[in-house]
N, C-alpha and C positions, 0 to 999 in steps of 0.2 A: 504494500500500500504506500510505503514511503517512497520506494521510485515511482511511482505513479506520480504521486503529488509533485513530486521531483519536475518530470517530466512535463508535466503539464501547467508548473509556474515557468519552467524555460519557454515554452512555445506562445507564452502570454506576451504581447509589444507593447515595447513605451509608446503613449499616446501623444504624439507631439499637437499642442495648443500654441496658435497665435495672439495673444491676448493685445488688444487695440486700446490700449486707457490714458488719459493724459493726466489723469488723477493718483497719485500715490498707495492715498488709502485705498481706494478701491483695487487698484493690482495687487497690496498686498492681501487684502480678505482673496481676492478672485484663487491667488495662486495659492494661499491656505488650504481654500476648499477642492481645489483641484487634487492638490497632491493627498487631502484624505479620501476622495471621492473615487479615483482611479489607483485599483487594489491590483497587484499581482504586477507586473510588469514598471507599472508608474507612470510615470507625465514626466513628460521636457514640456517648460513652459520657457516659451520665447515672446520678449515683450517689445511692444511700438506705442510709442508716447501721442503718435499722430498717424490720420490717415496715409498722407504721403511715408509715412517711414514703414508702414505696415505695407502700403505696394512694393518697395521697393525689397524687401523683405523676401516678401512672393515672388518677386520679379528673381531677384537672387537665389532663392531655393528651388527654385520650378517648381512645377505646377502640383508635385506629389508632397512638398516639405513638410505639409500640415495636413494633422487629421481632424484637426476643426480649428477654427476663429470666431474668435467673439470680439466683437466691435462695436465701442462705444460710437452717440450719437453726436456730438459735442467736442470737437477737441480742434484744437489751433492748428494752423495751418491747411488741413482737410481734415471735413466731416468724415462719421462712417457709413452714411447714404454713398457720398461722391467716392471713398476708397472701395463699398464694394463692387460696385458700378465698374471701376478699374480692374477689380480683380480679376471679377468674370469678362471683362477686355480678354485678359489675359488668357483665356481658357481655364479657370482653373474651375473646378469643379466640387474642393474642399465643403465641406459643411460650412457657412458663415448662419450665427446665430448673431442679430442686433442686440443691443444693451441699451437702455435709454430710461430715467427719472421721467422720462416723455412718455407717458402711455396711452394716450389717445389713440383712440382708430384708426387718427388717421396719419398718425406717427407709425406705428406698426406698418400699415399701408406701404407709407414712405419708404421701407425698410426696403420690404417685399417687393417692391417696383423697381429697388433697386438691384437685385440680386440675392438679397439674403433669403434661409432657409426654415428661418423661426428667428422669434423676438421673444425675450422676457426684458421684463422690467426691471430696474432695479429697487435696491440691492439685492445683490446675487446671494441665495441662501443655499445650503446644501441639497435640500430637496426640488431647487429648480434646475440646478448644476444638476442631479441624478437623473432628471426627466428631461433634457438636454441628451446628457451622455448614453442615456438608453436610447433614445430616438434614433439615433447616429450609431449604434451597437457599439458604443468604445467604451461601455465598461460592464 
């Protein structure tokens, strides 16, 4: 039973996340709940302060580097309407989930129009993080 278990936390993958925040606290709660959220293998969390640095991110790792992105709504330089919009330029086909204190309809909308895959609201709690990560089978 014990090489079983063995066996089968090796062929578990680290779940690599692009987290999109321009906010401090929030990357640190985000990447808290991430790394207790994703069991067995783990989480690489790679961080962009702004939408431009999060494309370029993408742009740099091609199209496969992430197994999801969350991206805030708000942040200097570029939105994360106008970076996912770029993404999927890009072809990339990644999970993007919005983030946004903005929860209106037609904030969501916005989201969705742009590219992304799902919205929650913030703040991010552990049990939106796991309904998140199950939708996407990454945990």
């Amino acid at each position: 039973m014990a090489g079983a278990a063995r066996a089968a936390a090796a062929q578990r993958r680290v779940v690599r996340v692009l987290l999109v925040e321009d906010e401090e606290i929030h990357r640190v709660l985000a990447r808290a709940l991430l790394k207790s959220a994703v069991g067995g293998g783990g989480v690489e969390v790679d961080e962009a302060g702004n939408g431009a640095e999060a494309v370029r991110r993408v742009r740099e790792g091609g199209a496969g580097a992430y197994d999801l992105i969350i991206t805030d709504k708000q942040m200097p330089v570029m939105d994360g309407h106008e970076a996912t919009r770029q993404i999927r330029g890009l072809g990339v086909t990644t999970p993007i989930v919005g983030l946004s204190s903005d929860c209106r309809q037609s904030d969501v909308n916005a989201f969705l129009e742009a590219g992304a895959d799902d919205f929650t609201p913030k703040p991010l709690s552990k049990e939106k993080l796991n309904r998140i990560l199950a939708k996407f089978n990454l945990a």
